[in-house]
Each structure stands twice: as C-alpha cells, then as structure tokens.
N, C-alpha and C positions, 0 to 999 in steps of 0.2 A: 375460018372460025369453027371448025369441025371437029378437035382435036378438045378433050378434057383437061386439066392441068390435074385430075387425080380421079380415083375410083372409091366409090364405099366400098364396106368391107362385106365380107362372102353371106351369101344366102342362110346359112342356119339349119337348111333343108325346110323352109317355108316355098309358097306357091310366089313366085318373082317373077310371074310373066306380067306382062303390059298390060293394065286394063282396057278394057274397050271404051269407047268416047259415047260421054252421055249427050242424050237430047240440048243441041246449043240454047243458050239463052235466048228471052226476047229483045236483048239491049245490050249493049256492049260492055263490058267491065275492064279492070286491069289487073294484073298479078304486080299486087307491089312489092313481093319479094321471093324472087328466086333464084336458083343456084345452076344455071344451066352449065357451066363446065364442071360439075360433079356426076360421072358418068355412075350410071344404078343400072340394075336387072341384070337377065342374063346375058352370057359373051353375046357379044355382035346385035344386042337390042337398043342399046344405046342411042336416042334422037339427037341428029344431028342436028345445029343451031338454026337451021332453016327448016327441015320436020319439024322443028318442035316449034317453030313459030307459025306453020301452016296449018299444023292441027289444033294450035290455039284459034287461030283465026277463024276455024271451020267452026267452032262452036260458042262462038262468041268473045275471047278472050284476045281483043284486040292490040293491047299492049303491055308489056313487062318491065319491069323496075329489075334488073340484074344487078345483085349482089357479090361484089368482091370481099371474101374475111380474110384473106392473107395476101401475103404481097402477091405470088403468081395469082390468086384470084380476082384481085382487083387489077392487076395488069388485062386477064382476060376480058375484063367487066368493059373497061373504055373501049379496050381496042373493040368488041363485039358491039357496043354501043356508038361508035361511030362507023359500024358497017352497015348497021340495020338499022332503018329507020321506027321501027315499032319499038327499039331496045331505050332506054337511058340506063347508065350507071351508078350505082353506091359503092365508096371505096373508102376499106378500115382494117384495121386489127381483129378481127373475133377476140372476146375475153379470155377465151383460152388461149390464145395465143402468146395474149402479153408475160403472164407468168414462163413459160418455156422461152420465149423469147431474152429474158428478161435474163434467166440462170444462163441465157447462152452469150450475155451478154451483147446483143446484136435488136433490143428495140429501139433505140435510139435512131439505129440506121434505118429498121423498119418504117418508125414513125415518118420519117424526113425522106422516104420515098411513098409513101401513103398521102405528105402532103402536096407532091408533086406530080401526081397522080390525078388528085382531088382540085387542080390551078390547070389542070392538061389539056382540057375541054367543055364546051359549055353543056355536053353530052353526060359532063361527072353532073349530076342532080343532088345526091344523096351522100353523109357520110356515116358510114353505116355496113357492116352493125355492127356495132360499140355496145357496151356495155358489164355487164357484172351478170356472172356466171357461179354459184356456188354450190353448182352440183356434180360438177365435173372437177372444180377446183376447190384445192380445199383452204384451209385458214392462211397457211404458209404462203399463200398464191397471191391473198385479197388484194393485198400492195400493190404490186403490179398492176392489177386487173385496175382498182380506185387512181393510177396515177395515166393510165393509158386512157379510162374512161375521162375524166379529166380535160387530159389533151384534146383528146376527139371534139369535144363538148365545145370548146376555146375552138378547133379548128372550124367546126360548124358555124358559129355566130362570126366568125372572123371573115370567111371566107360566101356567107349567105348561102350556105346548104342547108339541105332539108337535114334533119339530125336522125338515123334509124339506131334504134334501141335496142341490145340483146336483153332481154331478164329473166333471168332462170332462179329460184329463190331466193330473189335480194330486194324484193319489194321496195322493202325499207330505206335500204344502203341507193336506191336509185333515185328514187324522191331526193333522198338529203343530198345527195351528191349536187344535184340537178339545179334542186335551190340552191345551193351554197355557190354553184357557178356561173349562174344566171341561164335562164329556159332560154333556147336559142328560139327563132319564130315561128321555125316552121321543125314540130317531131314529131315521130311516131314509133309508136310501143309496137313492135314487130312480134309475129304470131303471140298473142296476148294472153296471157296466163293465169289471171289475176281475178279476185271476188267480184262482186259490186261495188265495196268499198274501194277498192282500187282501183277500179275504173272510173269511180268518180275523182277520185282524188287524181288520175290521172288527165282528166277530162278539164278537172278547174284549173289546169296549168297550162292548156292548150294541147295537146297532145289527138292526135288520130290515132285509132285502136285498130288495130289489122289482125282479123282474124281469120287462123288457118283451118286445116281438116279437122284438129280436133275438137272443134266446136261441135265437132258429127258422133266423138265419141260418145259410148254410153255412158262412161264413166266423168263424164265432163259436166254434168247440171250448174254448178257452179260458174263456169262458163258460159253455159247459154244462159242463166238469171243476168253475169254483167252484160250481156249482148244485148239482153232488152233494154236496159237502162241508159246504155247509150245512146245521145242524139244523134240521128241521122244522117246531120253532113259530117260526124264525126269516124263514122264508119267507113274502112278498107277491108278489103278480101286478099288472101294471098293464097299462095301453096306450099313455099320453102323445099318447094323443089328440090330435090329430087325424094323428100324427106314428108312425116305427118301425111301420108296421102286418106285422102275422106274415108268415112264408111260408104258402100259395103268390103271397099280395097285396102281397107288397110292392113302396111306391112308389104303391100306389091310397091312398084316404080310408079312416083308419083312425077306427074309433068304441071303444065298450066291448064291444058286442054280440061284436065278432071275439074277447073273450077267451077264447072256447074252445081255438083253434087253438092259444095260447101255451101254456096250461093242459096240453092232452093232450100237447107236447110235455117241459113239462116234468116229468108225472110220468113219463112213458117214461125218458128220462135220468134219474130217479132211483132207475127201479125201484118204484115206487110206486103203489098202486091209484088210480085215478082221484078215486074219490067220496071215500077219504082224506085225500086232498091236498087234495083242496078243500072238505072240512069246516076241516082245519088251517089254511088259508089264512084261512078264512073268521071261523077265530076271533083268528089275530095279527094281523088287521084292526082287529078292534075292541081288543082288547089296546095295540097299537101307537098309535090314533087317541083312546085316553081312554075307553073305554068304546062299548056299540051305539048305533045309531043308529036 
C-alpha cells in the first residue's frame, strides 16, 4: 500500500516542503477524512502509507477514515483498510466525477462497482464522498451530480453506512435532496463549509460536522461562529489530506499528523479544554463511522 493511484498538480513556485509535526495532543482523535493515495509535495517527499500512519500516531492522531472519490481511489481505500488496522474505508463517486463520467457514458458502470466495493468488507464504514459540487461544475453538470447524489444516498441507508457528504455551494440543493430521499442514520457534512444557519439546519437532521484546516483560516469567521454553535458530540476533525493543510502551513503538504494545529484552534474558539474536546471528538468518530475500530 505504498504506491499513490495519482499526483496533485505542480507547485506554483510556493514553499511545498513538509511541515514539521506540532506538539501531539493530550488525547487521541481521528482524521475522519483523508486522502492518503493522493501523492503532494516535492519529488520523493511523498509518506508512505505506514509513515503517514506512524507520524500520526506520534502526535496523537490514532486513527483515519480513508476516503475513496473514484473508482481507483476507493479500490485503494479497502484494500489499505483492510491492511491496517487504524485505517477503515469510504467509497463513492466525488461530484465531479459524475458529470465527466456521465458525458463518457461509463457511470452506470462506475456506480455498480462502487457498490461492490462498499458489500466487499466490513472495513467499507463510510459511503462517501458524495455529494454536489457547484464550483467546479457548472449548470450543464447538476444532472449528473443530483442523480449520482441520489444513488449514493439509497446506497447508504440500504446498505447501513455512514453517508460522507461533498458540499461546495449547494447548501440548498443538499438539504432538499437529502429530505426528499430520506436522511440515512448515520451522516456527515465533510470539511464543513457552511454559516450558522446551516449548521444548525444541518444539526437538526442529524448530521456530524467535520471540520478541517480551514477553520484556522483568517478568512474563515464565519466558520469558527458555526463551530461554536455546534453541540459537542456533534463535532469531527479532519484534514482531507493531502489538501486545506492549517495555519501557519498553508498551501505546503498537508498529512493527518498536522491535526493538532486544527484541533487546538478549534477548542480555543469554543472555549473548551483541549483534552476535552478531543476525547469527545474522539468518541463521535466512532459513533458517527459504526462503531471502533
């Protein structure tokens, strides 16, 4: 499980080296959403699926939720999450996907090995991430995107997975969808995007909020106001790896190990003791994902 099934794309001429590992926590957490076969930084910096799970461990971040969005990604997601015991699986379409999939005529296929992917072990936890994307995709796309979100939705309750949510400006379009197809039991709104008002509106439908680096941005107050408002077993941490890495890093190669940084800022904005918060985190992880792992 060493091998990427793809690369981000090139530097920019930004600073891409590796951050250094901050002070671990006092309690354990989990990264409930990352991408560890998307290889980032410069040539040859790349952590391999066992570095990157040792350097979590070193500072507290004892288990991951590994995210497949395409067919080879969620092929990587199982097979890595039945190698390693700290790993469990989500496996889906990403929203962008469905659209290009869709003109190439070839989602159908996609979908119906995504389901067979997500029946392949009891290691698949999550199906995920699904959702509606409208900033990448444009009007021509929505179809796709509302008919793939859809399916996922139906294969989640069908099949008793946790349901992980893509939302990138479709606030709206994801609520109605969601109601119109029945809330499966167990979701969550992955790195979380959204006001107050939509966290609570996400809140009163059951939903976990998992919030990533950008909650550290400057630019994000909106952000940290929904992060207070949220009740506390309703609260996740994530990184989306290899992608959002916290302040003071960001823009460099984001791993799991960096969730401290997210961590200590967002029990500051809460008000909340550190080791607190991330015992509670630590338990609507497992809660959220089906039980420990």
């Amino acid at each position: 499980m060493s091998a990427p099934t793809r690369s981000r794309s090139g530097d920019g001429g930004r600073d891409r080296s590796r951050p250094p590992a901050p002070e671990p926590l006092p309690s354990p957490v989990v990264d409930s959403h990352c991408h560890l076969d998307i290889a980032d930084g410069p040539a040859g910096s790349w952590l391999a699926t066992e570095d990157a799970l040792a350097a979590a461990a070193a500072v507290g971040v004892s288990r991951i939720v590994q995210i497949g969005c395409d067919v080879p990604g969620a092929r990587w997601a199982v097979a890595a999450a039945t190698t390693h015991d700290e790993m469990v699986a989500g496996v889906a379409l990403h929203p962008n996907e469905a659209p290009r999939l869709e003109i190439e005529k070839r989602l159908d296929g996609a979908l119906t090995e995504i389901e067979s992917l997500a029946r392949s072990s009891d290691r698949v936890r999550a199906v995920g991430e699904t959702g509606l994307d409208y900033f990448r995709t444009g009007e021509d796309g929505r179809a796709a995107q509302h008919r793939s979100f859809r399916w996922h939705i139906d294969l989640a309750r069908r099949l008793d997975r946790t349901l992980v949510i893509h939302d990138r400006d479709a606030h709206d379009d994801v609520l109605r969808i969601l109601d119109e197809e029945g809330v499966p039991d167990r979701f969550v709104m992955h790195c979380f995007s959204g006001d107050v008002d939509f966290a609570r509106a996400c809140v009163d439908r059951g939903a976990w909020l998992s919030f990533a680096g950008t909650v550290t941005f400057k630019n994000a107050q909106p952000l940290r106001e929904a992060l207070r408002v949220v009740p506390q077993d309703r609260v996740l941490v994530e990184t989306d790896a290899p992608y959002l890495t916290p302040t003071p890093y960001r823009g460099r190669p984001n791993a799991s190990y960096l969730i401290p940084l997210t961590m200590r800022v967002m029990a500051a904005e809460r008000g909340e003791d550190l080791a607190e918060l991330c015992a509670a985190v630590n338990r609507n992880t497992s809660t959220a994902f089906g039980g420990v792992w």
